[in-house]
Structures are given as structure tokens and as C-alpha cells.
N, C-alpha and C positions, 0 to 999 in steps of 0.2 A: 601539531595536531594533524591525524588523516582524516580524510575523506572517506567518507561511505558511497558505493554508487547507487544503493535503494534511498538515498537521499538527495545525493547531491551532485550527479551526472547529469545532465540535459534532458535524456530521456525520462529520466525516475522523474524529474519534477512537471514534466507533462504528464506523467500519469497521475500523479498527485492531484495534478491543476484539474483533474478532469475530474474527479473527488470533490472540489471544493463548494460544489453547488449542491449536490443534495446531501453530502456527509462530509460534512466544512471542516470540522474537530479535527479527522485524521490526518488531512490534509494541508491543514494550519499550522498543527503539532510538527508535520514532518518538513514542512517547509521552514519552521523558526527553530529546530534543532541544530544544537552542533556537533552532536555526537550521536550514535546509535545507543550509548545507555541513558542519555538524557532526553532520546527522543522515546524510548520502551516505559521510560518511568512518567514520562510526559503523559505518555498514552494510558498505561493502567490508573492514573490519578487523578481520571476524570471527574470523579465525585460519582453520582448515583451509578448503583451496581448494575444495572442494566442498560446506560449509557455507555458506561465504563466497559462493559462486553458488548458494544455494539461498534467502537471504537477500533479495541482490541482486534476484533473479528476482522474489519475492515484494514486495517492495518496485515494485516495475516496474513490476508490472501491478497494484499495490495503487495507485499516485499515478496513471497512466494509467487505471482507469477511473473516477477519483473525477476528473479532468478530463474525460471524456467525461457524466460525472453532469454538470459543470459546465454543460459545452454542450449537453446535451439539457433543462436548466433552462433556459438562457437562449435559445436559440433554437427550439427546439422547442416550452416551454410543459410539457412533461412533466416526471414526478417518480419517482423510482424509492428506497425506502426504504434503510437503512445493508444491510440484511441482502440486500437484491437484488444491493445493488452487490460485498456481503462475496463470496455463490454468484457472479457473473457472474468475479469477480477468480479466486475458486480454479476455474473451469471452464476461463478463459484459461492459469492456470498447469499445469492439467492436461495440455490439449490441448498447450503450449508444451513439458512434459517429455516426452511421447507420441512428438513431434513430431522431437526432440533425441535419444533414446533407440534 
């Protein structure tokens, strides 16, 4: 079996951990996953449709900015801590509900 690193690298599960107190679900989900299909289907089968997109969402821009963390490491030369990348995730999910609402 591999490993995913928006899962199960050091960093990814501090950002997760930082998740666990006001949006526990996503954060839960990605921590007791063993794979990325069982952790996607984990997440869309949350039951109510509007938790179930609140999840999803959260999730979203949880794995999207821990890939852009990836690429501003590897190309840039820059480093940005779990707790930067935790605030930059809930400012995109904010702006995203803002946005949708």
C-alpha cells in the first residue's frame, strides 16, 4: 500500500490537527484513512447534503493548499508552517462560502 502526503506526511496531519476543533468530520475522516479513495468516499458520505458539502469543501481547499505548500517548497525555496497553511485553508473556505452565499 502507498502513502499519500495530503494524508499521511507529518506536516499534512498538523494541518488536519488544526481542522479538528471547529470542523472535526474532515479532519477525523483524513486522519483514520488508508488510502486517498477511501478517505474521498469517506468524505462525500457524510450523510446530510449540506454537511456532506461543508466537509467536501473543507477538504478541498485542506489538500489544495497543502499542494500549493508543496510547490512554493519545491520551487520557490520558501516555507510556510502547518498553522499558516491551517489560517490561509480557512480564509479560502471563508471567502469560498462568502462567495456561494
Amino acid at each position: 500500500m502507498t502513502t499519500h502526503t495530503s494524508l499521511d506526511c507529518v506536516f499534512a496531519r498538523e494541518v488536519w490537527h488544526g481542522f479538528q476543533n471547529s470542523d472535526g468530520k474532515a479532519a477525523i475522516i483524513a486522519s483514520s484513512s488508508a488510502t486517498i479513495k477511501d478517505w474521498w468516499w469517506k468524505t462525500l458520505g457524510l450523510g446530510k447534503l449540506q454537511d456532506s458539502r461543508k466537509q467536501v469543501t473543507t477538504a478541498a481547499y485542506v489538500v489544495w493548499n497543502l499542494w500549493k505548500e508543496r510547490n512554493r517548497r519545491t520551487f520557490e525555496e520558501k516555507r510556510c508552517s502547518p498553522e499558516t497553511i491551517t489560517a490561509m485553508a480557512r480564509d479560502e473556505i471563508a471567502l469560498f462560502w462568502e462567495a456561494v452565499s
